[in-house]
Structure formats: structure tokens, C-alpha cells
Backbone as a chain_set.jsonl record, in Angstrom:
{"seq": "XXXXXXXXXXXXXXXXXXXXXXXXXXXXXXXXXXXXXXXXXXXXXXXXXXXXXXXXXXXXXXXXXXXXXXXXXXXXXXXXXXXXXXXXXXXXXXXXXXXXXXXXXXXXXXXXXXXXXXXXXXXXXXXXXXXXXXXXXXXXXXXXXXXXXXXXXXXXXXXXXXXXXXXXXXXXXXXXX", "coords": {"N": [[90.751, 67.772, 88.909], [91.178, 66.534, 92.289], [90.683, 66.876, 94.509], [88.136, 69.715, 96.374], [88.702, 72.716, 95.878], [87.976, 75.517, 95.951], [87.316, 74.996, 98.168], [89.233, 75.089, 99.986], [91.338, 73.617, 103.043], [92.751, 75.409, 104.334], [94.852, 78.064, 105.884], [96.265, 79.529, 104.83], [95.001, 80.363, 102.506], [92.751, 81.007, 102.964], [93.072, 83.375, 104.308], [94.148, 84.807, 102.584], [92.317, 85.181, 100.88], [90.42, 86.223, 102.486], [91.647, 88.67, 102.78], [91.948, 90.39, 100.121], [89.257, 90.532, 99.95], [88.639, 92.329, 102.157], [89.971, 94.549, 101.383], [89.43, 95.519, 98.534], [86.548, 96.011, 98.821], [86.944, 98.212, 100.557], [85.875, 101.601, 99.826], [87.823, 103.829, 100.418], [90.22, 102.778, 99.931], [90.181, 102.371, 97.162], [89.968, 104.848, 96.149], [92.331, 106.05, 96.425], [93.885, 104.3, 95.104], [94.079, 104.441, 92.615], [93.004, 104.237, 89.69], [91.767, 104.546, 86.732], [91.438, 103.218, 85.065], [89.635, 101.382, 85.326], [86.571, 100.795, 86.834], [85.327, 102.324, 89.682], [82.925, 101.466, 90.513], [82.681, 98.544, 90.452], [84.859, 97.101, 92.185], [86.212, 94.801, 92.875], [87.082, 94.1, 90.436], [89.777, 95.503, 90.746], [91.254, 93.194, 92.026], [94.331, 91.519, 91.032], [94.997, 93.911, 89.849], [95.571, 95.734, 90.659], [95.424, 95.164, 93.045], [97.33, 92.13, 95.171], [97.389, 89.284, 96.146], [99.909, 88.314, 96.484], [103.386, 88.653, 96.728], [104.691, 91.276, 94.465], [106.796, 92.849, 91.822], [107.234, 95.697, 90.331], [107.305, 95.739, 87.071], [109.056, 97.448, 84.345], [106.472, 99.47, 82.628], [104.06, 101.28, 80.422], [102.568, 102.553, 81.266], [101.323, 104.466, 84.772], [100.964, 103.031, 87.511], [99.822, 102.353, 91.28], [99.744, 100.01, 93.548], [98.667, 97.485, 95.7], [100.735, 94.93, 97.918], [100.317, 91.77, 99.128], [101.434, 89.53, 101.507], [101.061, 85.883, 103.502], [103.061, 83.957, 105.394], [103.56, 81.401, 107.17], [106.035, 81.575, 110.145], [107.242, 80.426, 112.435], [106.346, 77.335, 114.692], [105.123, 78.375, 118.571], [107.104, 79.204, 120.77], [106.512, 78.343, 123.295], [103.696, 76.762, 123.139], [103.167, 74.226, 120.815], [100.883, 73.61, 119.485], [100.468, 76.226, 118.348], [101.353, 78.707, 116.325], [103.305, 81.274, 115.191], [102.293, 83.574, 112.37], [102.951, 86.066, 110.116], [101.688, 88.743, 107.93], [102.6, 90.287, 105.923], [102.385, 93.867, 104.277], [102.874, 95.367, 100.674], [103.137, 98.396, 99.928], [102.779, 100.008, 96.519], [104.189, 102.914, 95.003], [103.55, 104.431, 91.952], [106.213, 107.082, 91.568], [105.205, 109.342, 89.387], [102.427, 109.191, 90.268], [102.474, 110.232, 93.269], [102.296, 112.327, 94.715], [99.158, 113.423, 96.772], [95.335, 114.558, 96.835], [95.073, 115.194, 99.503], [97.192, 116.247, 101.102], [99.033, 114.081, 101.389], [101.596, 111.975, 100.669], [100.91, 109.42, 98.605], [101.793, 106.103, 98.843], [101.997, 106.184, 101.707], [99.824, 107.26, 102.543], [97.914, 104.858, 101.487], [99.204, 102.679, 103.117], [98.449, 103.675, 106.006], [95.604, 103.613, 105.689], [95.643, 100.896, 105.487], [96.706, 100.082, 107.547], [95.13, 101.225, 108.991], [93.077, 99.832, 109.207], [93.519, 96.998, 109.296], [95.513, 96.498, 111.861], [95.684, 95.895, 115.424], [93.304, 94.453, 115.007], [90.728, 91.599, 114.765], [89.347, 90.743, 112.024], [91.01, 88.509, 110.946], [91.066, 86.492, 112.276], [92.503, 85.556, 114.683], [93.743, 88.071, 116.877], [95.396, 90.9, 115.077], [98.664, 92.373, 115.165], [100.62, 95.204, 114.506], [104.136, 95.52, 113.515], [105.85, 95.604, 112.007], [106.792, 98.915, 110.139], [107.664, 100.063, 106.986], [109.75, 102.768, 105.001], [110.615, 102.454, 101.459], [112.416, 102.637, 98.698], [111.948, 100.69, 95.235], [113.059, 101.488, 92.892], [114.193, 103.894, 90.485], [111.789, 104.877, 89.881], [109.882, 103.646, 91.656], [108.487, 103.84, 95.096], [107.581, 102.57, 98.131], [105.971, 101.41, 101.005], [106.642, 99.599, 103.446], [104.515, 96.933, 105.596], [104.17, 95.304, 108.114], [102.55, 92.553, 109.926], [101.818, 90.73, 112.565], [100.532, 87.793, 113.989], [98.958, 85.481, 116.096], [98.102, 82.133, 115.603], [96.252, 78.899, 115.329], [98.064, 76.107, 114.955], [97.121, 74.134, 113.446], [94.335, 73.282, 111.095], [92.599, 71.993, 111.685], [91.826, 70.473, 114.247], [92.686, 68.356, 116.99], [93.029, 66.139, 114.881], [94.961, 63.703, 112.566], [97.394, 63.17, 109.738], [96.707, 61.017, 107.616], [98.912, 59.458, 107.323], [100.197, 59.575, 109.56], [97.82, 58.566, 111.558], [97.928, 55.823, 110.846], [100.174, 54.99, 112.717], [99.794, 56.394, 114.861], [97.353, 55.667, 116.338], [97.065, 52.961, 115.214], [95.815, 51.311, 113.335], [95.094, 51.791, 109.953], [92.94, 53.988, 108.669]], "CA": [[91.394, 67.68, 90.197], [90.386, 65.279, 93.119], [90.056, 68.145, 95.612], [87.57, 70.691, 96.568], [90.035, 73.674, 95.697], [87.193, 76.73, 96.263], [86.884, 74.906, 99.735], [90.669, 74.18, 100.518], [91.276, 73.271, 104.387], [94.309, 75.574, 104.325], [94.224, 78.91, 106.21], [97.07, 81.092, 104.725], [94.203, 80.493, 101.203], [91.113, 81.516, 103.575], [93.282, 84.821, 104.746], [94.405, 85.473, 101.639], [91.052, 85.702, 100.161], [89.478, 87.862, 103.349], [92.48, 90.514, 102.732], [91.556, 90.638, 99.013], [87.958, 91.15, 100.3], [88.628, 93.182, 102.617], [90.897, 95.835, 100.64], [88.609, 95.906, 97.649], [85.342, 96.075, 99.743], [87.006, 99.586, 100.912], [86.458, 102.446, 99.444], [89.015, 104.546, 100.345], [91.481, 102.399, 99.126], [89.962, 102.159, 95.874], [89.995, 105.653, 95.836], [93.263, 106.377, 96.634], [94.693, 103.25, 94.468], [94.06, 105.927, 91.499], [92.795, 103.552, 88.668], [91.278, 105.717, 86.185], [90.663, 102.42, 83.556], [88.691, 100.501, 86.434], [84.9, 101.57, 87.727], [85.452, 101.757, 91.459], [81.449, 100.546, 91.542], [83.179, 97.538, 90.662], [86.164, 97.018, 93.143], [86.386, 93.275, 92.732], [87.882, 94.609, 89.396], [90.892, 95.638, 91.165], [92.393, 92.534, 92.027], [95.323, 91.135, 90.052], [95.531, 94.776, 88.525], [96.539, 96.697, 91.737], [95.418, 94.462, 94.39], [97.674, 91.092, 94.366], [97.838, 88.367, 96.788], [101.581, 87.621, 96.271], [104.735, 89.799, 96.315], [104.719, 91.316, 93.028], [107.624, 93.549, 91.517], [106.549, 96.537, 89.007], [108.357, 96.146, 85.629], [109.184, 98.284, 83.182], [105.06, 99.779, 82.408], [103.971, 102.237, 79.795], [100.952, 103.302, 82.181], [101.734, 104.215, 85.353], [100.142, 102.638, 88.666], [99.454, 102.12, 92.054], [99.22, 98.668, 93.583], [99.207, 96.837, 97.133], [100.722, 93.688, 97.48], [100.604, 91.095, 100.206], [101.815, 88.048, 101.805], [100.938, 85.689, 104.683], [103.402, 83.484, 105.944], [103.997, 80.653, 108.588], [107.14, 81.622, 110.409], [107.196, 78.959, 113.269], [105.781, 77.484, 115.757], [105.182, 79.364, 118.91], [108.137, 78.391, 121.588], [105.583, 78.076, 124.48], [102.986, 75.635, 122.847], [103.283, 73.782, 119.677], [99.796, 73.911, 118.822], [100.218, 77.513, 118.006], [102.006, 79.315, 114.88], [103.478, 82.715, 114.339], [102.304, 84.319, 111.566], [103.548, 87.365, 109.375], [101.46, 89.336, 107.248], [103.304, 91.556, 105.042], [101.568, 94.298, 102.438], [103.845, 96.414, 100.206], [102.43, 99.306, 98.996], [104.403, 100.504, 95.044], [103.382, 103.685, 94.358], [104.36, 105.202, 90.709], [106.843, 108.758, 91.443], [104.183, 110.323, 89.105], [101.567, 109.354, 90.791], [102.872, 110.172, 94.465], [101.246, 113.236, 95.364], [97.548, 112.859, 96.493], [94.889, 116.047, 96.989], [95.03, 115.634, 100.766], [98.705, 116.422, 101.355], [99.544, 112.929, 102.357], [101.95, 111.092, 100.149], [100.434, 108.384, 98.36], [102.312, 105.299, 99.606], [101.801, 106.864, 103.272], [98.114, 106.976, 102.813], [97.871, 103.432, 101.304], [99.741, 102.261, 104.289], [97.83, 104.23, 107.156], [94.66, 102.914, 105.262], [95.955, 99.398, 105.404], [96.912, 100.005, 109.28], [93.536, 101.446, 110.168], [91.818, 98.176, 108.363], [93.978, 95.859, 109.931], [96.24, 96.7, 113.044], [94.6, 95.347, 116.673], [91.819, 93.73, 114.372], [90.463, 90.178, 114.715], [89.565, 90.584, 111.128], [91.32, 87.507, 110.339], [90.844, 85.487, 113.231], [93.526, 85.751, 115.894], [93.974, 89.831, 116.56], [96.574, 90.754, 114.351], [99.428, 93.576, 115.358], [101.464, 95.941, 113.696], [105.197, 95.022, 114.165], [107.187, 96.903, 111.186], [106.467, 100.168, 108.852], [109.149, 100.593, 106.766], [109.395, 103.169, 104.001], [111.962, 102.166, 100.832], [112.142, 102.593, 96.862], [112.531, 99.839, 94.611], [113.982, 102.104, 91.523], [113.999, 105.292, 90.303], [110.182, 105.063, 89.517], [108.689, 103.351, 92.545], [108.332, 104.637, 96.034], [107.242, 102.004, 98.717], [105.793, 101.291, 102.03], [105.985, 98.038, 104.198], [103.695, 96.833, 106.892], [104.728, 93.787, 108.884], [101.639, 92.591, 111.341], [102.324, 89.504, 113.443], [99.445, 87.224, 114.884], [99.18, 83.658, 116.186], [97.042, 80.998, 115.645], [96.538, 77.592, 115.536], [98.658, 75.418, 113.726], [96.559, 73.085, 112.592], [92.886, 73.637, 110.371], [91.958, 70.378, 111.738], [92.436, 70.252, 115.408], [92.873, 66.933, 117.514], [93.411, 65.327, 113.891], [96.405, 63.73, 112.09], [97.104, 63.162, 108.516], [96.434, 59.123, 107.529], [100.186, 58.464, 107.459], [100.825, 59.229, 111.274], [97.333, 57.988, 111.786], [98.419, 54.393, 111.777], [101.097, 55.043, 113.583], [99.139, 56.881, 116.74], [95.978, 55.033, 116.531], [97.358, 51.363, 115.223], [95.507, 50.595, 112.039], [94.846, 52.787, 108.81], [91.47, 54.879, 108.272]], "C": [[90.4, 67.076, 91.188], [89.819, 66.016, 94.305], [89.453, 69.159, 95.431], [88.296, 72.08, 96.45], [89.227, 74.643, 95.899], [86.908, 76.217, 97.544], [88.127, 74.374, 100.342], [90.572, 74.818, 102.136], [92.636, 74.082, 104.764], [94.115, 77.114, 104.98], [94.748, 80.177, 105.716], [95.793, 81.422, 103.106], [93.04, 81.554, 101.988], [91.855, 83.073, 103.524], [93.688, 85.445, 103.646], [93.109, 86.145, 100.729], [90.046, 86.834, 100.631], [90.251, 88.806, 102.86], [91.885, 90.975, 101.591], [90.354, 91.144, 99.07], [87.749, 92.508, 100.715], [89.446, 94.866, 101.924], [89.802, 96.187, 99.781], [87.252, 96.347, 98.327], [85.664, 97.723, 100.609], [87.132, 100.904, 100.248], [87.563, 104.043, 99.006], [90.304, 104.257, 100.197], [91.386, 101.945, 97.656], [90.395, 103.414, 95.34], [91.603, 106.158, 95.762], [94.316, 105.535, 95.646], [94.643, 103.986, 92.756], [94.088, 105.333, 90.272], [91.985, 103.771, 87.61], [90.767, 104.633, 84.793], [90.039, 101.306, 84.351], [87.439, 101.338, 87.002], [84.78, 100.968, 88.918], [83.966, 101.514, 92.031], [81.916, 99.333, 90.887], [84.197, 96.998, 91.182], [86.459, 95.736, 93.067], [87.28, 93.212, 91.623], [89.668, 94.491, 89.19], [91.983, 94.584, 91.309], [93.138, 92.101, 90.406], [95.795, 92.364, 88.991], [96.18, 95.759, 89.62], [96.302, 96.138, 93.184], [96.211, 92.864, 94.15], [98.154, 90.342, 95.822], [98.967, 87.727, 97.08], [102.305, 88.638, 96.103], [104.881, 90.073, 94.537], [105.757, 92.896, 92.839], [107.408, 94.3, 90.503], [107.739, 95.697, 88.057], [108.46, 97.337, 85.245], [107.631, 98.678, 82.434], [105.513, 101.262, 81.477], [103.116, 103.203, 80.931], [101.564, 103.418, 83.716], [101.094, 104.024, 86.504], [100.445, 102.223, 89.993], [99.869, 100.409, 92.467], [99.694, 98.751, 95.088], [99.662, 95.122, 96.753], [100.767, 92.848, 98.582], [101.008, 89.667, 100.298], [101.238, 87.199, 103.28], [101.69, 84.738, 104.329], [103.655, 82.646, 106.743], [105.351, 80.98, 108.932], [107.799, 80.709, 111.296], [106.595, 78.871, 114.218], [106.074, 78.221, 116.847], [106.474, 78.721, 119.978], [107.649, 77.587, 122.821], [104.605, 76.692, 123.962], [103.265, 75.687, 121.359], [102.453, 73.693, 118.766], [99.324, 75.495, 118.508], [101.363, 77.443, 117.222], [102.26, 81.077, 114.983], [103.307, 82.9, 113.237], [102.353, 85.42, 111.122], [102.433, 87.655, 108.027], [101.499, 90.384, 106.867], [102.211, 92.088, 103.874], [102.782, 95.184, 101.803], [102.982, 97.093, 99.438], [103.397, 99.773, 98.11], [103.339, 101.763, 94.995], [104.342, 104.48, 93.139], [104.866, 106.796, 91.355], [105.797, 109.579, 90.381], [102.685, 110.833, 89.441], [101.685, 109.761, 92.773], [102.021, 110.978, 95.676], [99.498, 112.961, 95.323], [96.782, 114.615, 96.471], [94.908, 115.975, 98.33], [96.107, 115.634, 101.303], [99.29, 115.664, 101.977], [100.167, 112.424, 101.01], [101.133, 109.558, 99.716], [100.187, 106.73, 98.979], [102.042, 105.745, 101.163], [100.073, 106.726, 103.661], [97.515, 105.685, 102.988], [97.855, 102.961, 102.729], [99.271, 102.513, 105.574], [96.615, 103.417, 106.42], [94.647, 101.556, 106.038], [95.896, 99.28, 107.253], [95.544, 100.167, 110.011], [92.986, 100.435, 110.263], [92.59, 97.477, 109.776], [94.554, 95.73, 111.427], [95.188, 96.648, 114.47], [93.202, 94.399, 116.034], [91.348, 92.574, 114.578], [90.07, 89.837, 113.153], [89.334, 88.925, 110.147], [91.559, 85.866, 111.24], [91.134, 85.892, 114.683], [93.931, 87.66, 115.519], [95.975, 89.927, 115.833], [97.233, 92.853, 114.89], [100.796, 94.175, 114.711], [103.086, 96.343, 114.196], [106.417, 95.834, 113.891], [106.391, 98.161, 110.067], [107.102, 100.469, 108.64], [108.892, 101.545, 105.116], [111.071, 102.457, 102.936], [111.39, 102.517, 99.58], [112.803, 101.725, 95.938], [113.506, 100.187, 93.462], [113.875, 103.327, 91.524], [112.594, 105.579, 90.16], [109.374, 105.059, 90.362], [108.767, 103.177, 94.117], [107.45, 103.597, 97.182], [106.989, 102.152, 99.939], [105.266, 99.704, 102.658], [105.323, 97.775, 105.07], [103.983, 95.522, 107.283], [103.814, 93.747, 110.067], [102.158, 91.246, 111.458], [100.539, 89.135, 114.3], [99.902, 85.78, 115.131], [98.05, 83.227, 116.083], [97.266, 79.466, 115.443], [97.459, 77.099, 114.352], [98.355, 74.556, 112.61], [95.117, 73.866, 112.195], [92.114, 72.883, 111.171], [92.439, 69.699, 113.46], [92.024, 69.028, 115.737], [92.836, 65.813, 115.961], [94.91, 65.185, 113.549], [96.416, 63.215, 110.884], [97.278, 61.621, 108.405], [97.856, 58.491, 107.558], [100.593, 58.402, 108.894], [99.517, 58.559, 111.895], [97.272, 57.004, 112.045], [99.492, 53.964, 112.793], [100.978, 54.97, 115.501], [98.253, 55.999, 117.05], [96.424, 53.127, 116.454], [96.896, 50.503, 114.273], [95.281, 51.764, 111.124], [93.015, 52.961, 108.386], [90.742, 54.097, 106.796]], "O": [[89.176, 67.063, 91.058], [88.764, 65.799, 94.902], [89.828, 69.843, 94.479], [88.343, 72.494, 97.608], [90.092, 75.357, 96.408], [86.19, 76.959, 98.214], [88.135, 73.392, 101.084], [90.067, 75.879, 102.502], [93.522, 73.522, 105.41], [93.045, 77.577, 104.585], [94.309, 81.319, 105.853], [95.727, 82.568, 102.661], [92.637, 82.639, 101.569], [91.341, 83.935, 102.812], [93.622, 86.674, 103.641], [93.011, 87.218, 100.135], [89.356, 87.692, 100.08], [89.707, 89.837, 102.464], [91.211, 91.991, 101.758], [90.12, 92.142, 98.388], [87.141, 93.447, 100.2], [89.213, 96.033, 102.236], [89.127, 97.147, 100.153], [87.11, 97.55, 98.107], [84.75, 98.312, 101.187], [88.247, 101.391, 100.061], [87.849, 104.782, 98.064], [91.278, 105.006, 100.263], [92.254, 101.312, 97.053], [91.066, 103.429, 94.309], [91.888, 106.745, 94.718], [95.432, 105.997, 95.411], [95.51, 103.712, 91.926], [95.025, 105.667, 89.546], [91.206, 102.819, 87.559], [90.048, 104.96, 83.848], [90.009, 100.21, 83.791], [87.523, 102.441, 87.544], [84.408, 99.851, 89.276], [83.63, 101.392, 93.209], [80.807, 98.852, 90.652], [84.612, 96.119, 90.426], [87.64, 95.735, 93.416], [88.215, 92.412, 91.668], [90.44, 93.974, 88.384], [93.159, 94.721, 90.97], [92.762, 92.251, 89.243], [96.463, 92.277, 87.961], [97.179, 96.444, 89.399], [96.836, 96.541, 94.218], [95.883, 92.265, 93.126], [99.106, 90.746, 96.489], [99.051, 86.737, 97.807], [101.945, 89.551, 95.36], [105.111, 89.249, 93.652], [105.545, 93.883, 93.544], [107.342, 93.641, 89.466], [108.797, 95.194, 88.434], [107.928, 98.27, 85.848], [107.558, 98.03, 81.39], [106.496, 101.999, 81.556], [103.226, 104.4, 81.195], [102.326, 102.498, 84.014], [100.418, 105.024, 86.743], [101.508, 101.603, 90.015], [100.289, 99.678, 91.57], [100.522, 99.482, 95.63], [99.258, 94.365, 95.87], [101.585, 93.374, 99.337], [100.941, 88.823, 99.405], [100.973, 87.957, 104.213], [101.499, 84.296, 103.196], [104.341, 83.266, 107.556], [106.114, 80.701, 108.008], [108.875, 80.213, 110.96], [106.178, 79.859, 114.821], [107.098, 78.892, 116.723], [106.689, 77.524, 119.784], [108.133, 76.548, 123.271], [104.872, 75.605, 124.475], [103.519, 76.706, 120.717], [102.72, 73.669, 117.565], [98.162, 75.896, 118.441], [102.204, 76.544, 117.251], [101.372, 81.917, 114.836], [104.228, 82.395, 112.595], [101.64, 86.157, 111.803], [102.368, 86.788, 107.155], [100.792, 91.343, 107.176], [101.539, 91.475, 103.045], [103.61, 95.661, 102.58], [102.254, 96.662, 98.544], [104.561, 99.988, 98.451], [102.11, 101.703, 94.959], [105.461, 104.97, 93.292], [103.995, 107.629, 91.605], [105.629, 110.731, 90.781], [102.031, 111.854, 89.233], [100.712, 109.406, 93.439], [101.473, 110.695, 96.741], [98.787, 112.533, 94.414], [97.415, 115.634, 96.192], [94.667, 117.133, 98.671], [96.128, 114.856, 102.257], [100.001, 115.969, 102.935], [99.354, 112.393, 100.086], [100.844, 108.726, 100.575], [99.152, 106.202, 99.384], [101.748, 104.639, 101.615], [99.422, 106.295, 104.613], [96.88, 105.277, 103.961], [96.846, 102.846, 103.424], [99.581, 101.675, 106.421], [96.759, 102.223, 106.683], [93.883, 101.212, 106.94], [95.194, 98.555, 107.958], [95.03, 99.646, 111.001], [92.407, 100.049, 111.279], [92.221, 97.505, 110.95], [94.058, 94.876, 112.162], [94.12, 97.257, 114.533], [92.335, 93.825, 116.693], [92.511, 92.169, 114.57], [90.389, 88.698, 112.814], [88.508, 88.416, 109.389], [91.982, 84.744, 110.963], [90.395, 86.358, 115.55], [94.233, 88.254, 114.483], [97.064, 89.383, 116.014], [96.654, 93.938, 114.937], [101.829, 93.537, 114.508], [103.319, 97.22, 115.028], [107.319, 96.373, 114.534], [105.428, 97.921, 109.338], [107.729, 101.209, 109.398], [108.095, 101.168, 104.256], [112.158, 102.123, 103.407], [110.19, 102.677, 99.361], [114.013, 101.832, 95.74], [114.465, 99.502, 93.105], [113.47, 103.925, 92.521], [112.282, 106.749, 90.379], [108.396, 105.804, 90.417], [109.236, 102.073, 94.391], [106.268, 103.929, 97.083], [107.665, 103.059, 100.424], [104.26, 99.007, 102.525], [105.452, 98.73, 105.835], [103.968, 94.656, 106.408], [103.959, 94.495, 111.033], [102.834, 90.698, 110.587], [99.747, 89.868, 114.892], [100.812, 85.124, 114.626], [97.035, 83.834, 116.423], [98.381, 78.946, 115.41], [97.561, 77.535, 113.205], [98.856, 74.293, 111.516], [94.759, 74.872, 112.808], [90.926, 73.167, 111.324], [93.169, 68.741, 113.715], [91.157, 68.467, 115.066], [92.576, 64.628, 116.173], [95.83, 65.93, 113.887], [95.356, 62.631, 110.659], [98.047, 61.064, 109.189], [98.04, 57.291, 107.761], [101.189, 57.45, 109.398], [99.823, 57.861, 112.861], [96.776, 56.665, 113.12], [99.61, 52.932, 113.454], [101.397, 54.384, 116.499], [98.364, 55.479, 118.16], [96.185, 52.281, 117.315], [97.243, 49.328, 114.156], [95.296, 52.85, 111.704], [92.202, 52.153, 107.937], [89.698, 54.538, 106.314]]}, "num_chains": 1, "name": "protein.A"}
């Protein structure tokens, strides 16, 4: 491939990679994520097994687990200026019905989710302070027991401010780069 892809110019990649940081890099959501075939002195571990950058839907599992899952979003620009962006970053916490109960009489999913809120909610974090919009509880099946978090921030629209991509370039400017 012709592009730098561990240095992409793209920002929902950059935030996706701090959250992943940032989740694993905590340990009280390692602790609580209740992974008993993972060594939480390796938390980096975690992703793609209960930490997952993308909406992810349990199956049908012999084992039963934990996981957060998140998303970021562009939703649209802002109405006021154009050089700004609403963005949505959603996490869903799944937590297995056998695993629900914790030892500090907080529901599993509930903990996750306050976790996630402490980390993130008013934070700059991820650039632009990000705020906590929805918390919704739901259950996907008979097995798995959820909690949503919906934060909202803005930021720029572009990576690459006062630039334009080489096809409107000749357009604005009058010859090609």
C-alpha cells in the first residue's frame, strides 16, 4: 500500500486508537471487564477480546464475557460554521447475565458505564471536550444485559486546515499541484 496507514491523516482512526488506549491503560476497567484467561499486567491484551473499536454483537459463546464496544462517528456539520463537525461517540457496554453481579454491589454493566463516564464525560481527552448526552440501559437477548453512553463533541472538520484535496485545488487556485 502507497499510504502511510500507522500515520493516517484521519481523526475518527487517531480517536479510535486514544479510546483503546485509554480504556486498556485503566485499571479499573480491566478489573471489572472480568477476564480470567488474560494477565491484566498486560491490558493491551484486552483489545479485540473485550475491548473493540467497532459495534460488535455477542454470538452464541461457550465462555461467557464481558466486553465494551465503541464507535465514533461524523454526524454533520455544525449549523453555525461549516468548519466545524458534530461528533458522536457511542460505547456499549455487553455484560454476560452470569457474569452481572460484581463484589461492590454495583451491577456490572452500570459500573463499566460509570467507569467509562468518569474517563470520558467533560474531558478534553480527545481533543475538543467531549459531553455526555445519552445513558441508556437495554438487553440484547436473554443472555446479555447492556449499557449505552452517547457523548457529543465538536471539532474541526477538516485534519488539514486551510487545505483542499488536488481535485478542487485546480479549481480554487487555477492550476494542478
Amino acid at each position: 500500500m502507497k499510504r502511510d496507514i500507522q500515520n493516517l491523516d484521519d481523526d475518527i482512526v487517531r480517536k479510535k486508537r486514544k479510546i483503546e488506549q485509554i480504556l486498556y491503560s485503566d485499571p479499573d476497567i480491566i478489573e471489572i471487564l472480568d477476564n480470567p484467561e488474560l494477565d491484566p499486567s498486560c491490558p493491551e491484551d484486552y483489545v479485540n477480546k473485550n475491548i473493540f473499536g467497532f459495534l460488535r454483537i455477542p454470538g452464541t459463546q461457550d465462555v461467557s464475557k464481558n466486553f465494551i464496544t465503541f464507535t465514533v462517528d461524523d454526524m454533520e456539520l455544525s449549523p453555525n460554521n461549516r468548519v466545524m463537525k458534530n461528533q458522536f461517540i457511542q460505547f456499549v457496554v455487553f455484560v454476560h447475565k452470569d457474569l452481572i453481579n460484581t463484589d461492590y454491589g454495583v451491577y456490572r454493566h452500570d459500573l463499566l458505564a460509570y467507569l467509562i463516564r468518569d474517563i470520558f464525560n467533560l474531558s478534553n481527552k480527545l481533543g475538543p471536550q467531549m459531553e455526555l448526552v445519552s445513558n441508556k440501559e437495554y438487553v440484547t437477548d436473554a443472555d446479555y444485559h447492556t449499557r449505552t453512553l452517547r457523548f457529543e463533541l465538536v471539532d474541526d472538520n477538516s485534519t488539514k486546515p486551510f487545505r483542499t484535496n488536488s481535485y478542487e485545488y485546480d479549481r480554487i487556485v487555477g492550476h494542478r499541484r
